[in-house]
N, C-alpha and C positions, 0 to 999 in steps of 0.2 A: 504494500500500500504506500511506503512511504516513500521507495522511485517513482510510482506514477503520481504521487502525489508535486514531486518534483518536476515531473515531465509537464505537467499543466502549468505551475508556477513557472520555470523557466523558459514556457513559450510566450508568457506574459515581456518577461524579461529581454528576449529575443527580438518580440516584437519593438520597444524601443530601439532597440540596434538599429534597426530597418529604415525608421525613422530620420535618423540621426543619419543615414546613407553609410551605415557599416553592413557588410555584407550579411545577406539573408541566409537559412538553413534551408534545404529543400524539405519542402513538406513530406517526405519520405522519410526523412530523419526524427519527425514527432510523432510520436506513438497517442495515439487516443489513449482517453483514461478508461477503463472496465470496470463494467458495474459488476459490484462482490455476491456471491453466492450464498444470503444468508438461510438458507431452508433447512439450516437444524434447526431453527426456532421453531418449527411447524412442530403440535402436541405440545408446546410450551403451555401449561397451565396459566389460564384466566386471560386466553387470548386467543379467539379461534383461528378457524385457518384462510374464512375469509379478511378479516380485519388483518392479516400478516399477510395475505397475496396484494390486498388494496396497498396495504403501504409499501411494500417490496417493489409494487407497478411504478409508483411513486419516487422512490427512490432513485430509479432506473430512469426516472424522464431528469430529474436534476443532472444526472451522469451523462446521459445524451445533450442536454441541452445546454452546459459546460464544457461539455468537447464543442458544440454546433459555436458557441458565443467564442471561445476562442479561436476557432478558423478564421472564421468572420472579419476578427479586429485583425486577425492578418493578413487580411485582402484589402478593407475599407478604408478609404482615406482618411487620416486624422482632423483635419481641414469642414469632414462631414459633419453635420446634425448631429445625424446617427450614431455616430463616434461617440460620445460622450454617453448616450444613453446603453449603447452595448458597454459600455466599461461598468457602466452603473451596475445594469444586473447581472454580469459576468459574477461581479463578490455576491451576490444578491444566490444564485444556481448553485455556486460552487459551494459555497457556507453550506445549500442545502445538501449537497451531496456529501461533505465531509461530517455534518451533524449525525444524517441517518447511519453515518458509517461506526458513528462512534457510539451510537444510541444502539443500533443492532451488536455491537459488539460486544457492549457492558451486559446481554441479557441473555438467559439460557442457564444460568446459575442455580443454586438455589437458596439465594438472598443469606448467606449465613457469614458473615465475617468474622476471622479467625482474632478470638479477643487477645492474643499476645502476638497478633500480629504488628508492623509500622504504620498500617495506615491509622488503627482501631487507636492507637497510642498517637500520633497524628489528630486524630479525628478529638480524643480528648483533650489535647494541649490545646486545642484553635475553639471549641467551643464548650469544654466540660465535659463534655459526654456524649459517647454514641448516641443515644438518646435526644438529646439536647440538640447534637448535629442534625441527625434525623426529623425532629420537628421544625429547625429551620428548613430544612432542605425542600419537604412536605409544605409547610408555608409559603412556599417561594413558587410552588406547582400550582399551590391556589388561585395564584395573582390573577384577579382578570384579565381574560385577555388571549392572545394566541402568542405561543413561541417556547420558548426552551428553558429548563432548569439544569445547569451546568455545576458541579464542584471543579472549582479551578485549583491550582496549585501556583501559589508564587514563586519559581525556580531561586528567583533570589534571596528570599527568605524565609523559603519556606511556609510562609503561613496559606491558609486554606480559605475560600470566598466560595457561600453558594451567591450564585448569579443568576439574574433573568435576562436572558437574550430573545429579543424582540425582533421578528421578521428576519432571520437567520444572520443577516449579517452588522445586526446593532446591538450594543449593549454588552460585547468582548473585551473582558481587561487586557489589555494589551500586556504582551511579552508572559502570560499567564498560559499553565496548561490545564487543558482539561483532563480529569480524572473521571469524571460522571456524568453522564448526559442523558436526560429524561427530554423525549417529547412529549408535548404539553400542545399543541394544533388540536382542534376536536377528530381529524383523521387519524392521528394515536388511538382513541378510544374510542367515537361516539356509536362505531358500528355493533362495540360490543357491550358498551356502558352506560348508550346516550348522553345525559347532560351529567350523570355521575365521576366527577373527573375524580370526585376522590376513593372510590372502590378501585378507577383505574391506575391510580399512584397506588394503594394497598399493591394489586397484581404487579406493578413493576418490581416495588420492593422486595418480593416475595421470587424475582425472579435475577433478583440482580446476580448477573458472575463476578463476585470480590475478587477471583484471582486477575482476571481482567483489568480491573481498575485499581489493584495493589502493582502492576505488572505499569501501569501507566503511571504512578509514583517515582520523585528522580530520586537514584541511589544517593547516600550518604546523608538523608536530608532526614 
């Protein structure tokens, strides 16, 4: 994931080149990015198999239409309209297709974090208690609204932020990692919870993979 995750960003990067009149890459040399194959989650408890094929569909139009917006900007002239509004929702696509990736990844577990583990000691140093964490974290799912509940990691000091990210690409601490990412859109749940978003936070938690997001923790920290 994290070469093609480069291979998107560096076309971005290229594309200035281009600009600037340094020489171009043939488009033979960028690899499209591929959307991930998550159907072990299918039989995942408190989440059937159609609300997982709807959002899988889903996921896969971010992926295609994140490859489509960065061809695009490397054809179109900078000079265009349209220029500036592909640039927009290029972060706009791509957020979404790195959200779902990091949302289908955390899940498939069965929600139990190992209590002498780093993160669970982590997780008490930044807010008291698993517990404690956990009802902000549940709080922050509640917030009106559509978008994302994130636990971030600050690489440089370590301390932990849950986060609301608002229409995929707003509301990112910068230079912060994510450890935990719940989608929160009513297409996360309403197919299988309706307007109950909080039974659908219960079933996430119940389903989170901790090695996952212990494994998304920076060493030494």
């Amino acid at each position: 994931m994290q070469s093609n995750t480069m291979v998107i960003l560096g076309m971005a990067g290229l594309l200035g080149l281009c600009v600037l009149g340094g020489a171009c890459p043939s488009t033979a040399e960028v690899k499209p990015y591929q959307a991930r194959d998550f159907g072990r989650l299918k039989g995942m408890q408190g989440f059937s198999a159609q609300l997982l094929d709807q959002h899988f569909a889903l996921y896969q139009g971010y992926v295609k239409n994140a490859n489509l917006l960065a061809e695009k900007l490397g054809q179109i002239d900078p000079a265009s309209p349209a220029y500036a509004e592909l640039k927009r929702r290029f972060g706009w696509e791509f957020n979404g297709m790195r959200l779902h990736e990091l949302y289908f990844g955390n899940l498939g577990g069965k929600g139990e974090l190992k209590k002498d583990g780093g993160l669970m000691k982590r997780l008490a140093e930044n807010f008291g208690s698993f517990d404690k964490w956990a009802a902000d974290f549940k709080a922050t799912g509640a917030i009106r609204g559509i978008g994302w509940v994130v636990l971030y990691e600050d690489p440089q000091t370590g301390r932990l932020f849950n986060s609301w990210i608002n229409e995929h690409e707003v509301g990112h601490l910068a230079g912060c990692k994510p450890l935990l990412v719940m989608d929160v859109f009513e297409h996360a749940y309403i197919t299988d919870y309706g307007l109950k978003r909080a039974d659908y936070i219960k079933a996430f938690f119940n389903n989170i993979d901790w090695t996952v997001v212990e494994g998304r923790l920076s060493a030494g920290k």
